[in-house]
N, C-alpha and C positions, 0 to 999 in steps of 0.2 A: 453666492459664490461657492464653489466645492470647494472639498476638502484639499484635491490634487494640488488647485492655485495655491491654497494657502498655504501647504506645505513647499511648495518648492519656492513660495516667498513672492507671487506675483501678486500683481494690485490686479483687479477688472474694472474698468473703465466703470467710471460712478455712473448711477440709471438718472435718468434726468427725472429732472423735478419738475411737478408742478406747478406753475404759479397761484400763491396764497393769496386769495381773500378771503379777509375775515369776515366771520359771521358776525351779523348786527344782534344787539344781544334779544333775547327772548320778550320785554317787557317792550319795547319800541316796536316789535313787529307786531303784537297784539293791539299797541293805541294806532297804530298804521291802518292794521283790520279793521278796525272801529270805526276810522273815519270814512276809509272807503265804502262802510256800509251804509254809514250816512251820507254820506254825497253820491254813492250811485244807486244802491240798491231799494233802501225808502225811498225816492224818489217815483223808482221804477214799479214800484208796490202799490203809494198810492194813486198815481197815476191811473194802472189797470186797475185797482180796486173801483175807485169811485169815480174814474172818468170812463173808463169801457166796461166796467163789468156793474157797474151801478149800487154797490155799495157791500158791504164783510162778510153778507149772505149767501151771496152768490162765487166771490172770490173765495168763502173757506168751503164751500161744496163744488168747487170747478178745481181737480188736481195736473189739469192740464195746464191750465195758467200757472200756478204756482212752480210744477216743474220748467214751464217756457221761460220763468220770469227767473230761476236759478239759472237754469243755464244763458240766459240773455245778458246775466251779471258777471259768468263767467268767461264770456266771450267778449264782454268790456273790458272787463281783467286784463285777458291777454293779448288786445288791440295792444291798451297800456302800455303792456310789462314789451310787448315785440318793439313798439316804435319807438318807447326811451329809457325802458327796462324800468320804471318809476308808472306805479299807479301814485292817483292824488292824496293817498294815506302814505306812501311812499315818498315821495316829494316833502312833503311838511314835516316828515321825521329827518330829511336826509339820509334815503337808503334807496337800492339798487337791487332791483332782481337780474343776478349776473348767473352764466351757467359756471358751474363751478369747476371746468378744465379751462374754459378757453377765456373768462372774462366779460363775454361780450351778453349783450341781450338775448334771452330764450326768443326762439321762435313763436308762430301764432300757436303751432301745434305744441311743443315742451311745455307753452305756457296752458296752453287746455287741459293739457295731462296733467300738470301741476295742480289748475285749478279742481278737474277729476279726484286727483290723488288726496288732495285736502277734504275732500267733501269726504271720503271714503276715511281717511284717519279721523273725523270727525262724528262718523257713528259710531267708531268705537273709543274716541274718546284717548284710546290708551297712545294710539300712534301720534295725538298731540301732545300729549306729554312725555315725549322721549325725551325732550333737550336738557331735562335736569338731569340728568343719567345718561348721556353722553359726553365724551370730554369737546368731540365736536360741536356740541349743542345744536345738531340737526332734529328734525320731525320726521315723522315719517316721509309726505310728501317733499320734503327736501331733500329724501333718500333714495326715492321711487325716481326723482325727477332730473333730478341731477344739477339742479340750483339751488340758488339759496339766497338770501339779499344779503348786502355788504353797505357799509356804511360809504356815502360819498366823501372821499378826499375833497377839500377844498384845493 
């Protein structure tokens, strides 16, 4: 507002707001990550380990696999998170990967970049530890991305 409105007493039409959802707290999204690691990504590990690559030898000296099999987890991810905004880690806590203007489910792409943005806060470690030192309680890839999960209303 300037100074001019306020001195001659006028109000300026309030900025709209955006609609709040809240973020799910910090300990539920990491058991959420947890599961989804075990119900897709071990799966998908030993699979190409020992059924195409023929056993730990071969998969920890083949970095082509291991990068395919990252990003094959992260492209499950965001199938997920586009079609009901809930991966299966997601689902079983009751939370919601929503974009955080509009409410609705990220895309196939926001949710890549999300899934991108996490890997990348994740080597340094420091960008997943913002949420104790935010009053938001976002991550970094929550910040890059522009979602965030939200607890599902019953």
């Amino acid at each position: 507002m300037r100074w001019r409105t306020l001195k001659q007493g006028k109000k300026s039409p309030p900025a709209p707001s955006l609609p709040c959802f809240p973020l799910a707290p910090t300990t539920l999204r990491v058991k959420a990550f947890i599961v989804d690691v075990f119900m897709i990504y071990l799966p998908l590990l030993y699979l190409t380990t020992y059924g195409i690559l023929g056993g730990k030898d071969a998969f920890q000296s083949n970095q082509l696999a291991i990068f395919l099999l990252t990003l094959l987890f992260g492209v499950i991810l965001s199938l997920f998170w586009m079609r009901t905004g809930q991966s299966p880690g997601y689902r079983v806590y009751g939370m919601r990967l929503v974009h955080a203007r509009t409410g609705k489910s990220p895309s196939f792409l926001l949710g890549m970049w999300r899934y991108l943005a996490f890997l990348l806060a994740g080597t340094s470690m420091i960008g997943l530890m913002l949420s104790p030192f935010r009053k938001d309680g976002k991550n970094l890839h929550d910040l890059l991305s522009g979602t965030h999960a939200t607890l599902v209303t019953p």
